[in-house]
RONUMI-271948 format. One line per field, with one value per residue (C-alpha): residue in one letter; x, y, z; chain. Coordinates in steps of 0.25 Angstrom, whole numbers. Layout:
BEGIN
code <- c(a  ...)
east <- c(X  ...)
north <- c(Y  ...)
up <- c(Z  ...)
unit <- c(A  ...)
This chain:
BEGIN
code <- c(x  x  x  x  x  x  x  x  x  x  x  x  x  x  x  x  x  x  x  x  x  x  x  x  x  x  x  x  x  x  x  x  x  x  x  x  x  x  x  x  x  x  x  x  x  x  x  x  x  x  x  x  x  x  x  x  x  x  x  x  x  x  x  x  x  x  x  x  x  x  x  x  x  x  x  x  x  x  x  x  x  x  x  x  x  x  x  x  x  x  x  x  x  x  x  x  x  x  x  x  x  x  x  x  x  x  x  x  x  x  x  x  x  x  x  x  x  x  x  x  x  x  x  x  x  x  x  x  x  x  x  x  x  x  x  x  x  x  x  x  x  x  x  x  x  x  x  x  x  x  x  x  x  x  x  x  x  x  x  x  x  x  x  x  x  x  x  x  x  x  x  x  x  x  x  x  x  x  x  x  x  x  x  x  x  x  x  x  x  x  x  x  x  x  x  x  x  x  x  x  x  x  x  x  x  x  x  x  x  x  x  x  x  x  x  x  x  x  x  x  x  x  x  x  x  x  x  x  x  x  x  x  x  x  x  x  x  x  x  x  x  x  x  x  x  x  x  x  x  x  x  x  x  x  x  x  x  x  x  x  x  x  x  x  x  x  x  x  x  x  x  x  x  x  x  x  x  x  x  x  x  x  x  x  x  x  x  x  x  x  x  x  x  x  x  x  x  x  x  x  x  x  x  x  x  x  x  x  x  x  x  x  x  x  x  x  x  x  x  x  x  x  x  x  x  x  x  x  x  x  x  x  x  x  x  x  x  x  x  x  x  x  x  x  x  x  x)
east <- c(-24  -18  -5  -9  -20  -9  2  -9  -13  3  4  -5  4  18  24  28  37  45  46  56  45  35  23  12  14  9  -1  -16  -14  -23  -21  -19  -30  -23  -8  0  9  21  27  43  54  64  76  87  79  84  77  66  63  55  51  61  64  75  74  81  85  82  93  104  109  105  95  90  82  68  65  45  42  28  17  16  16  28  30  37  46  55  50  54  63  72  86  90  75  73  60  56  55  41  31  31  19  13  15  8  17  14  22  35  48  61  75  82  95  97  98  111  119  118  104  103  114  105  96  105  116  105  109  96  104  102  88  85  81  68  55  53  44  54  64  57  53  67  73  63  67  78  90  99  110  124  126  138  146  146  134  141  152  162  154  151  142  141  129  130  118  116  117  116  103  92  77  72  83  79  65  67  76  64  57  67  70  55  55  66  60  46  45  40  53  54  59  51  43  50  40  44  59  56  47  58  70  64  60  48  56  54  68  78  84  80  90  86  86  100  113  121  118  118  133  125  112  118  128  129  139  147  149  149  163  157  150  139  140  134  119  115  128  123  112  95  84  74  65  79  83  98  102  91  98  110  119  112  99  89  78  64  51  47  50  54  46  48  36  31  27  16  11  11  0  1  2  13  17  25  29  31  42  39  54  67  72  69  68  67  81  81  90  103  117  129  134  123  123  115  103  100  99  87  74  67  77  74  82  77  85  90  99  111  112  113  121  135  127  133  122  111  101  107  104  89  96  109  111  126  125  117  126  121  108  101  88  81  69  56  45  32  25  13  17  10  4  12  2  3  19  18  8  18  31  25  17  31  42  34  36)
north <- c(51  63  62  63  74  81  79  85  97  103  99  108  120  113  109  97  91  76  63  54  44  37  44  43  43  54  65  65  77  85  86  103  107  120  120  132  132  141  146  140  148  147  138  147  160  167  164  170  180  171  173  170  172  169  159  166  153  159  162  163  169  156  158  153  157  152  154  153  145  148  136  132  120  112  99  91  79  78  75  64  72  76  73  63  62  50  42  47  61  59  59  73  81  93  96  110  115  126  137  136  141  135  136  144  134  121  120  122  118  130  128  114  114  123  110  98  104  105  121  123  133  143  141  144  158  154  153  142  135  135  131  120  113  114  106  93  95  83  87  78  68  73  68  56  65  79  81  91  81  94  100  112  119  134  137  124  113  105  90  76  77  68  71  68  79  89  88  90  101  106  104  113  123  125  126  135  144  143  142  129  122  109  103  103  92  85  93  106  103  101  114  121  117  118  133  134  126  113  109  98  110  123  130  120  107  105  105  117  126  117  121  138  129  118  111  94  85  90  105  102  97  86  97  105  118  132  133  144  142  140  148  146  140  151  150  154  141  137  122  115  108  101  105  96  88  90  83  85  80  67  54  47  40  39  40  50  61  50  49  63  74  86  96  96  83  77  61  59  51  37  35  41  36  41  55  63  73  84  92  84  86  91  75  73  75  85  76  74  89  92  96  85  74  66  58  47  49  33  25  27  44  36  24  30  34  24  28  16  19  29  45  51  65  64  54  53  53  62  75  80  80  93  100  112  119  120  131  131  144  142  138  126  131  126  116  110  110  102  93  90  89  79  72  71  70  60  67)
up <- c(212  222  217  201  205  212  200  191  198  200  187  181  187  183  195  189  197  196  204  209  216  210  205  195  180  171  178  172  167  157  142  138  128  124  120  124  110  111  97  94  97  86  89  91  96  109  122  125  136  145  159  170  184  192  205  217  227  240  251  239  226  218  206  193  181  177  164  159  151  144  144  130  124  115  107  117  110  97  83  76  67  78  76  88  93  104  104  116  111  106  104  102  109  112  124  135  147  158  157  168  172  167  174  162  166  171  188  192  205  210  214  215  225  236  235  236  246  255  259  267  276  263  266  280  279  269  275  285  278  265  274  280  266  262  273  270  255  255  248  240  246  243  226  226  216  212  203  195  193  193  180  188  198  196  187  182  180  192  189  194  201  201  197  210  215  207  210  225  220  214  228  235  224  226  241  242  231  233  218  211  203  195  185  172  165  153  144  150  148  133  131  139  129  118  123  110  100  92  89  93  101  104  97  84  78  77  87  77  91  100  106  111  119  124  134  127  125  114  122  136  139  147  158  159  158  167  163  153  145  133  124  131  124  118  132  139  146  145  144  139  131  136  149  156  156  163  173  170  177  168  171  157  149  134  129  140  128  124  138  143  143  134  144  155  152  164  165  180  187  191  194  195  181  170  171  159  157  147  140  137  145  143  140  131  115  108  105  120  121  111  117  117  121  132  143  155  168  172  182  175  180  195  190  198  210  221  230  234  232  221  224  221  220  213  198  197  183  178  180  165  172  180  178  176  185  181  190  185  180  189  202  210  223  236  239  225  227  238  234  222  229  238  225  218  229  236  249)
unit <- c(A  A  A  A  A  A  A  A  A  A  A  A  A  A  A  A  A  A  A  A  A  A  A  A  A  A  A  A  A  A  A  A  A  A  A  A  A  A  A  A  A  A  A  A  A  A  A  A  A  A  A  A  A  A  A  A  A  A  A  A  A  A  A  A  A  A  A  A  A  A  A  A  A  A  A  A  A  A  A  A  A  A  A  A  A  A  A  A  A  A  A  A  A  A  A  A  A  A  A  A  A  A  A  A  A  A  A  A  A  A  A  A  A  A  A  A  A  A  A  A  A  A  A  A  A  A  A  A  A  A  A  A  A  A  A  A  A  A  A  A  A  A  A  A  A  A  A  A  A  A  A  A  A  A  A  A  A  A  A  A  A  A  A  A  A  A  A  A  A  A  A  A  A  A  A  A  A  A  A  A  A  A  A  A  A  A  A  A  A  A  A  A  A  A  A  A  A  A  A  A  A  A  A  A  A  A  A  A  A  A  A  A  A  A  A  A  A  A  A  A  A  A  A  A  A  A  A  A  A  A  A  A  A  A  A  A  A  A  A  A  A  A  A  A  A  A  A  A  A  A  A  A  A  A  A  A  A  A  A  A  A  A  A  A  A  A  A  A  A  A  A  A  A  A  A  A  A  A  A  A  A  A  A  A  A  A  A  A  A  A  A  A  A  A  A  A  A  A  A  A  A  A  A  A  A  A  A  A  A  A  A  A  A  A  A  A  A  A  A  A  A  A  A  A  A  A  A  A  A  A  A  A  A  A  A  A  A  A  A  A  A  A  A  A  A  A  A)
């Protein structure tokens, strides 16, 4: 079928992108014959001197850092022995990922807010052709209440967004740049925070250090914090765990490790709800923040919206909720960028 074919071929170069319409089931991917095995990094060793660039956001002073990501291979899941393990954390598997770039921090408002307050006047001085693609972009409708709900704006995480709104974010972030952004698949958030390590954490098994990586229920004072408070993973990226959770790619299925392939594994959305969240919050308990912990978006993070039908952009109660950007080490052609925005937006 056109769209599977097309699916297949962009996903062979990681721009994996997600889907708020209705769209086929899992890709007819093929199976990897050599596994890429990179060795474990201790638990509590410094960050490692990865590559990373910084994204200058054209026509202002607005950047962020992207921090490489090797392609290697990772078990993916919990083992049976893990303390607070959830059935859906297995079966554990084997799993290959193409080498990528991470955002070393969680998106904050900062850069989010050049999408979704609709400044195109910053823009006009880009290339036509930019410009152009950037006004048919549809931007979000005004959010009912203040997505931060007063925790904070300036180098804080940006919240309260929808799936479907930070994939079109992606979109334009990617227009405006000319580089290719994301957010990753379910697999690559794992082998992101687990950062070369095969504990409950990547700082260890336990929670004794829990209080120097990460922003959770019993140190938050019922906010999130600024990203990059508290001490990097060892592949250098801040917040993994905790602060807040973050949207990945998948739509959830609980026994999606069974029905996956090996290599890139990706579950693509069906619907809106659920959507797989990652990483625990700063209203979660420690448990929710280990490496493997799952979540399914639902209903209830819209329940307060009194809009009818309720906002595909903004979920009124989901402000422990924001994401992280993903950019693929080797970027898709223009041509296979289009065909994929169109595949996956339905445009």
């Amino acid at each position: 079928m056109k769209i599977r074919e097309i699916i297949f071929s962009v996903f062979l170069i990681g721009a994996v992108l997600q889907s708020c319409k209705s769209k086929q089931a899992i890709p007819n991917q093929e199976t990897a014959k050599k596994m890429v095995r990179e060795e474990p990094v201790a638990a509590n060793q410094e960050a490692t001197t990865n590559e990373t660039y910084t994204q200058e956001i054209p026509e202002t002073e607005i950047n962020f850092d992207m921090v490489l990501l090797p392609e290697g291979s990772f078990t993916m899941g919990s083992p049976d022995s893990e303390a607070d393990r959830k059935p859906d954390e297995g079966p554990q598997k084997e799993v290959a990922l193409d080498a990528f770039y991470m955002g070393k921090n969680e998106l904050t408002w900062d850069v989010f807010e050049l999408f979704f307050k609709q400044n195109k006047e910053i823009f006009v001085k880009l290339d036509d052709d930019k410009v152009m693609k950037i006004d048919a972009i549809t931007r979000p409708s005004p959010p009912y209440e203040d997505p931060s709900y007063g925790m904070g704006k300036d180098g804080f995480p940006a919240v309260s967004m929808s799936a479907y709104s930070a994939l079109v974010f992606c979109k334009w972030l990617s227009t405006v740049t000319g580089k290719f952004y994301r957010l990753p698949t379910e697999a690559e958030w794992e082998y992101a925070a687990r950062a070369g390590t095969q504990t409950a954490y990547s700082f260890g098994d336990t929670v004794d250090d829990i209080d120097a990586y990460a922003v959770y229920y019993k140190n938050s004072d019922n906010a999130y914090k600024k990203t990059g408070t508290k001490a990097p993973n060892p592949w250098g990226l801040y917040d993994m765990h905790g602060n807040v959770a973050e949207w990945t790619l998948d739509e959830y299925k609980e026994d999606a490790y069974a029905i996956t392939d090996d290599k890139n594994p990706w579950v693509i959305p069906t619907v809106i709800h659920p959507r797989v969240i990652r990483g625990g919050s700063w209203d979660d308990d420690a448990d929710q923040l280990r490496s493997a912990a799952r979540r399914a978006s639902s209903l209830n993070q819209q329940k307060r919206d009194p809009q009818i039908p309720k906002s595909f952009w903004w979920f009124t109660d989901s402000n422990y909720v924001g994401f992280r950007l993903v950019s693929p080490k080797e970027q898709p052609s223009a041509e296979e960028q289009t065909k994929f925005w169109s595949t996956v937006l339905d445009e």
